[in-house]
C-alpha positions as CSV (number, residue, x, y, z in Angstrom):
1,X,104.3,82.6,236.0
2,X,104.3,85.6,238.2
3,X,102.0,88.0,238.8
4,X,104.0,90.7,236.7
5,X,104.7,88.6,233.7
6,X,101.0,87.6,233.8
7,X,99.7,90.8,233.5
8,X,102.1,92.1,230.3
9,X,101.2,88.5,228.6
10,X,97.3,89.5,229.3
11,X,98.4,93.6,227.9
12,X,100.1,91.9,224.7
13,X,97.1,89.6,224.3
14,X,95.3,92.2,224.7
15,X,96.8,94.8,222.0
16,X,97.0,92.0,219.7
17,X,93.4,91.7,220.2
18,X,92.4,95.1,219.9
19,X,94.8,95.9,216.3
20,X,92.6,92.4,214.8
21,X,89.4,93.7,215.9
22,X,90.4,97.2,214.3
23,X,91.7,95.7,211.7
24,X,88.0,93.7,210.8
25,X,86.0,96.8,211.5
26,X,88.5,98.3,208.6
27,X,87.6,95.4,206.3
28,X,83.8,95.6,207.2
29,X,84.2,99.5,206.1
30,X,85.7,98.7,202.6
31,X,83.5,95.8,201.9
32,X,80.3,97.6,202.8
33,X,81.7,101.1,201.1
34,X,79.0,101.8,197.8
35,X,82.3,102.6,196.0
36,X,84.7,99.4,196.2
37,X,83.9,97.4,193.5
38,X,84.0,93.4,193.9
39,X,87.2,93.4,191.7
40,X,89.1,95.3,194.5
41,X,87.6,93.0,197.3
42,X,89.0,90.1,195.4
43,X,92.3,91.9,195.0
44,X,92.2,92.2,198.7
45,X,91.3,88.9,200.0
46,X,93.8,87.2,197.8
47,X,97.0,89.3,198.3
48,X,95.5,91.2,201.5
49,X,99.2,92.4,202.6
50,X,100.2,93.3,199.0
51,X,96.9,95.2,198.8
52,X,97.1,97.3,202.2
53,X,96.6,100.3,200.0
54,X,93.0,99.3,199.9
55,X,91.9,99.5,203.2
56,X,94.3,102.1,204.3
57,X,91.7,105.0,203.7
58,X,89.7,103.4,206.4
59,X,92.1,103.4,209.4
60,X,93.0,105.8,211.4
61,X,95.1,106.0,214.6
62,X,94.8,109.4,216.4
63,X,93.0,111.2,212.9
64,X,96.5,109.8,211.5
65,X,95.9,107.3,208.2
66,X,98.8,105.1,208.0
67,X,100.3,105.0,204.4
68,X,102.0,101.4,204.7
69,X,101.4,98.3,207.3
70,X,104.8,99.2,208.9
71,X,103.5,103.3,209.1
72,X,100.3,101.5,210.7
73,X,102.6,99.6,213.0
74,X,104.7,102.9,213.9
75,X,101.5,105.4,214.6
76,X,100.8,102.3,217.0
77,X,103.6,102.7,218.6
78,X,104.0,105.8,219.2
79,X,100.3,106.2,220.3
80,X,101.3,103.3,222.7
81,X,104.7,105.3,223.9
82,X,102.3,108.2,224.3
83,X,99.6,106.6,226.3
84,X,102.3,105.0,228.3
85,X,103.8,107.7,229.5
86,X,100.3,109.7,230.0
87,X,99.9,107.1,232.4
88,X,102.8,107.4,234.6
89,X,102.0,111.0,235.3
């Protein structure tokens, strides 16, 4: 593998990385919140991409809350586009 492809592997690994860790912290948040009841955490863990409703109020990406998983995926993306080309300046 060459230098290049290395390094966008080890940035991919990296994002991917980053979005799971986010994406615990978001959990962490809901479970410890005084107002989610152990009903909804069990809704969650069973079903938790039919549930993403329930840990939406938690994320944020650049003060935006994502409404959906594929909203969550686009407000990444654009924040990536974004950085990316704050980068080349």
């Amino acid at each position: 593998m060459g230098a290049y492809n290395k390094a966008v592997s080890d940035a991919k690994i990296a994002k991917s990385k980053a979005l799971i860790n986010t994406l615990a912290s978001v959990k962490s948040a809901f479970v410890s919140d005084p107002q989610t009841v152990a009903g909804s955490i069990t809704a969650f863990n069973a079903a938790p991409d039919a549930n993403f409703t329930l840990i939406a109020p938690y994320i944020r990406v650049n003060g935006a809350q994502p409404a959906s998983e594929s909203d969550l995926l686009s407000l990444r993306d654009a924040f990536r586009r974004h950085d990316n080309a704050w980068h080349r300046r």
